[in-house]
C-alpha positions in Angstrom: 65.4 -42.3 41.1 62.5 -42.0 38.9 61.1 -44.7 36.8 58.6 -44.6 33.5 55.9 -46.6 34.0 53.1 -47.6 31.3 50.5 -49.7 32.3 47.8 -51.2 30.2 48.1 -47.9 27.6 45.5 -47.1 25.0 44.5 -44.5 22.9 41.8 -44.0 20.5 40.8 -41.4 18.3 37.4 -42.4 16.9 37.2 -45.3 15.1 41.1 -46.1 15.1 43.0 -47.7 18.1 46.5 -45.8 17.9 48.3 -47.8 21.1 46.5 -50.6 22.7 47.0 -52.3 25.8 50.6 -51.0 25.9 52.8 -51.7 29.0 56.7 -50.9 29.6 59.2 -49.7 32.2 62.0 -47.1 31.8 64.3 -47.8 34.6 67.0 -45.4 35.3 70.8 -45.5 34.4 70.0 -46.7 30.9 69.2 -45.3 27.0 66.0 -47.3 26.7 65.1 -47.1 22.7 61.2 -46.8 21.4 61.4 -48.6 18.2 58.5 -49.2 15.7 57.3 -48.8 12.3 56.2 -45.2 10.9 52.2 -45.4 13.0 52.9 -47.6 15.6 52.4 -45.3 18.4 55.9 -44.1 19.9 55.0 -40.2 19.3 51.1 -41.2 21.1 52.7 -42.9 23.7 55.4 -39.8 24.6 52.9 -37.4 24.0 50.8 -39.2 26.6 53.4 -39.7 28.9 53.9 -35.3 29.1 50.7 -35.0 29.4 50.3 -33.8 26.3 47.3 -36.3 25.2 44.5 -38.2 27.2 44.8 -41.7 27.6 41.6 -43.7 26.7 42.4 -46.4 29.5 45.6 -47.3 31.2 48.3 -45.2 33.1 51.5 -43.8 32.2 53.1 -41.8 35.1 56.4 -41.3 36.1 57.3 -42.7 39.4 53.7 -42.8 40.7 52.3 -40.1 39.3 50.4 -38.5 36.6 52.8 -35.9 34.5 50.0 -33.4 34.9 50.1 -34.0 39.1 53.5 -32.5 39.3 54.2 -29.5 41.3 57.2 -28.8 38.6 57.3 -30.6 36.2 60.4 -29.3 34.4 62.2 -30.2 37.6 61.1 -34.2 37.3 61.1 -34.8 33.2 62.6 -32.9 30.4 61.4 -33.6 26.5 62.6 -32.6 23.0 59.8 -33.7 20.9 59.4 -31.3 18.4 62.7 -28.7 17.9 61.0 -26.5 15.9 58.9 -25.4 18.6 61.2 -22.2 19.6 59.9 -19.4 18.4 62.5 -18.2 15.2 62.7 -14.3 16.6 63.5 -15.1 19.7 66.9 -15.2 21.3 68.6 -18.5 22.6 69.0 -17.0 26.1 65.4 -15.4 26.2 63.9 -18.7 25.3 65.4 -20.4 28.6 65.3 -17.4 30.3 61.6 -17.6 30.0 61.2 -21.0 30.4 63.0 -20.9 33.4 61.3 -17.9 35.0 57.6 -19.6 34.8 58.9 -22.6 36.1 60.9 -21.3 39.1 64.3 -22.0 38.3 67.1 -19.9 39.1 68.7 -18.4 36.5 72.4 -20.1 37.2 70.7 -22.9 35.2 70.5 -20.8 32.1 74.3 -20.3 32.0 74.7 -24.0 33.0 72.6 -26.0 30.2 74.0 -23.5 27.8 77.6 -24.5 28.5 76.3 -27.6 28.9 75.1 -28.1 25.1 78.0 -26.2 23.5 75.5 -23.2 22.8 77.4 -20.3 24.5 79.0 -18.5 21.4 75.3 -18.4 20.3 73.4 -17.4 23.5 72.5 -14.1 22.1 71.7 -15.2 18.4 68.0 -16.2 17.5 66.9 -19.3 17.1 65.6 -18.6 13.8 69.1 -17.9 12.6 70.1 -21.7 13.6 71.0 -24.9 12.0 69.0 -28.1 12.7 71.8 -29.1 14.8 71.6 -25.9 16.8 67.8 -26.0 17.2 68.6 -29.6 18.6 71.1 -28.5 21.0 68.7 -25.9 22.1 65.9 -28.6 22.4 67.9 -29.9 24.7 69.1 -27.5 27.0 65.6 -26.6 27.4 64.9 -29.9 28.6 67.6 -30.1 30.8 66.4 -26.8 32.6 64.9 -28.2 36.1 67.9 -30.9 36.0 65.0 -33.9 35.8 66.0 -37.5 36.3 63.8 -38.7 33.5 64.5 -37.4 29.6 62.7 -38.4 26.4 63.6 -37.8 23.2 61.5 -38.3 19.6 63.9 -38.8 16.7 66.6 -36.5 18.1 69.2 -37.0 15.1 66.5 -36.5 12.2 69.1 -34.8 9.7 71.6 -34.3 11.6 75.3 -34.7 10.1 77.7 -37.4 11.5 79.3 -35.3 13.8 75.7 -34.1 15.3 74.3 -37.0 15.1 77.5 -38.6 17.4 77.3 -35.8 20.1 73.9 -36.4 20.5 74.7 -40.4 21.2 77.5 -39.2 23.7 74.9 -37.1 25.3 72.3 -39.3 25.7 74.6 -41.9 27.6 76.4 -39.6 29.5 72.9 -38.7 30.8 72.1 -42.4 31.2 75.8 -42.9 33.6 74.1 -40.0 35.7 71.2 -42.1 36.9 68.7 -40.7 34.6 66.1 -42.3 32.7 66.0 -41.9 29.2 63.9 -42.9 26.7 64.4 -42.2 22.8 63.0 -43.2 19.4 64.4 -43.4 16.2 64.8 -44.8 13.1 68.5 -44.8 12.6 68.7 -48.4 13.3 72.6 -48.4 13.4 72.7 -45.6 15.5 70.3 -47.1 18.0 72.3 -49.8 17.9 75.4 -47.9 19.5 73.0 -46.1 21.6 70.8 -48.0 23.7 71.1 -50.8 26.3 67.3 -51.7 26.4 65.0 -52.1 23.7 61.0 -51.2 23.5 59.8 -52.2 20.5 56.3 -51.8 19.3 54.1 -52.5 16.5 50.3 -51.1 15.6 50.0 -49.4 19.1 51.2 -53.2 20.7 54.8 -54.5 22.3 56.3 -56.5 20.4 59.4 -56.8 22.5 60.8 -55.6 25.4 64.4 -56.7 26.3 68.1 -55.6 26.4 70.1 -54.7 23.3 71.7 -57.7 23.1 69.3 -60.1 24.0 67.4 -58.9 21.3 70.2 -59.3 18.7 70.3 -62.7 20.0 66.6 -63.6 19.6 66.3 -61.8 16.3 69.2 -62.0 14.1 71.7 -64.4 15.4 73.0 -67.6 14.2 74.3 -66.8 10.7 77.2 -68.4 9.6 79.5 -67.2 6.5 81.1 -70.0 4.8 83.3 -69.5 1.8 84.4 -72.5 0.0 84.9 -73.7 -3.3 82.5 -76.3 -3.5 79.9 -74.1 -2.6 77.4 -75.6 -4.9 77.6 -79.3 -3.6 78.6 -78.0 0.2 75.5 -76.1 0.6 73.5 -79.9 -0.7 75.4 -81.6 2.2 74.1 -78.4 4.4 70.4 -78.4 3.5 70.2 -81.8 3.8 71.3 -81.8 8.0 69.1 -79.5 8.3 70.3 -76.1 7.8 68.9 -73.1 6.4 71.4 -71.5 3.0 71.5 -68.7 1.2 73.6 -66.8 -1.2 75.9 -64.3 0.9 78.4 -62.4 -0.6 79.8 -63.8 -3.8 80.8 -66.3 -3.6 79.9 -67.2 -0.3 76.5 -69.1 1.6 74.7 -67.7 5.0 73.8 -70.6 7.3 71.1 -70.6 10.2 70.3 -73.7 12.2 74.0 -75.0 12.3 76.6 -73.4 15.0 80.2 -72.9 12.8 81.4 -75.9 14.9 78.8 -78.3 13.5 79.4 -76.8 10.0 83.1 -77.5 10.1 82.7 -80.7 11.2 80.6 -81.6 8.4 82.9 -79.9 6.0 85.6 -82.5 7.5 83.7 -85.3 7.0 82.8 -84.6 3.3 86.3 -83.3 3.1 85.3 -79.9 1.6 87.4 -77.4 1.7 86.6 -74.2 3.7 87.8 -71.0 3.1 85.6 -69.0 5.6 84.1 -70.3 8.9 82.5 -67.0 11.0 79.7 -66.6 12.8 77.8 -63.0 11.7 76.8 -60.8 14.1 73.6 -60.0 13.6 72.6 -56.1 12.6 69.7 -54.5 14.9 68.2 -53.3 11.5 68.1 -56.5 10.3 66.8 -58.2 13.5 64.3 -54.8 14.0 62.6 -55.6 10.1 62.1 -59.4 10.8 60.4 -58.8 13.7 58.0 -55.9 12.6 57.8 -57.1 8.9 53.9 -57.8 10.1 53.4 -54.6 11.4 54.4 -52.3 8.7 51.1 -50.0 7.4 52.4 -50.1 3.9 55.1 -52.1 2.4 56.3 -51.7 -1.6 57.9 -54.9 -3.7 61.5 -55.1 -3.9 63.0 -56.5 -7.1 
């Protein structure tokens, strides 16, 4: 099984420091998701890892070695990173069929990803004829071609409707329950969310975190408790003052941190307020994903 590995990662482009000092692991069997603010790094850091750009310093290879060391590389890695790049006069067959022809591969494997994506009825249609979910699909069977154990995928379900937006999800895991390695960014925070087991997170070319999905949740967002009561004025008093954290929820409701529901209800008992509404929240990856990054935005606007 083949593993992601980057080590130490930076890239500059004159002046400006675009990943720096970056280290990670994508281990197979899982969706790992590459989270980050718009600039942060996650297209550098794939485009690196194909080869596509020079690291300044650092390493990112998969298994031991250097994307540009590999006899075939189709055959270990597969990437949609851009799925515009098919050329819009050319036919969805021709453009695997050439693609598997410079790389070697039989051309079973043509019929097999095309099956595989759902792109059969359109084999013979160009791609310039296709919808964005098409195009995706395509993307995709391209680089699925040399059957690689390690995938990566920038901001596959960029607008996409629902229902391509879920096939992709389904995709990506069932790839992950094969043993592979995949690695994707985005910045659908609830579909991430459903998505991924393992989080990378990054922020002005630097980790931030690097943990599994709900770990992370834990760390970042967790802890809130709704409380509905009709005292909610004087109850939230009582709550401040042992040491909670309150604000407005939902009307007419308070959000607690600092207090398990267990401790709340007890205090509720003793001041004997009544409680409508005890539950802890679970916390949303967005939420958890924009308190942790909020200091590594580029630019952020005032909200009213």
């Amino acid at each position: 099984m083949t593993t992601i590995h980057v080590r130490g990662l930076t890239k500059r482009y004159g002046p400006d420091t675009v990943v720096d000092d970056l280290s990670f692991t994508v281990e197979p069997g899982q969706v790992t998701g590459f989270l980050g603010p718009n600039g942060a790094g996650k297209s550098t850091t794939m485009r690196i890892i194909m080869g596509l750009a020079a690291p300044t310093a650092g390493s990112a290879t998969l298994g031991d070695r250097d994307y540009r060391d590999l006899p075939v590389p189709l055959t270990e890695v597969g990437a949609l990173l851009d799925a515009a790049a098919v050329h819009g006069s050319r036919k969805a067959y021709d453009h695997l069929h050439a693609l598997a022809v410079s790389n070697g591969l039989p051309r079973r494997r043509v019929e097999e990803v095309l099956a595989r994506t759902g792109l059969e009825s359109v084999a013979g249609k160009r791609a310039g004829g296709f919808s964005l979910g098409m195009r995706q699909r395509l993307g995709i069977a391209s680089a699925l071609l040399g059957d690689p154990r390690v995938l990566i995928f920038d901001e596959p379900v960029n607008g996409l409707d629902p229902e391509g937006i879920r096939w992709i999800r389904d995709f990506m895991r069932s790839l992950a329950r094969e043993g592979r390695a995949v690695l994707v960014s985005s910045h659908l925070m609830s579909e991430m969310a459903q998505t991924a087991d393992h989080l990378v997170v990054i922020g002005r070319g630097r980790l931030i975190a690097d943990t599994g999905m709900s770990e992370f949740l834990r760390a970042n967002g967790g802890g809130t408790v709704l409380v509905r009561t009709p005292e909610a004025g004087a109850f939230a008093l009582r709550l401040t003052a042992a040491g909670a954290t309150v604000r407005q929820g939902p009307e007419p409701s308070l959000l607690v941190s600092g207090m398990t529901s267990d401790e709340i209800g007890r205090l509720a008992a003793y001041h004997r307020v009544t409680l409508g509404e005890l539950s802890p929240q679970q916390p949303s990856l967005e939420d958890a994903f924009m308190e942790l990054t909020k200091d590594s935005v580029e630019y952020q606007g005032a909200t009213a």
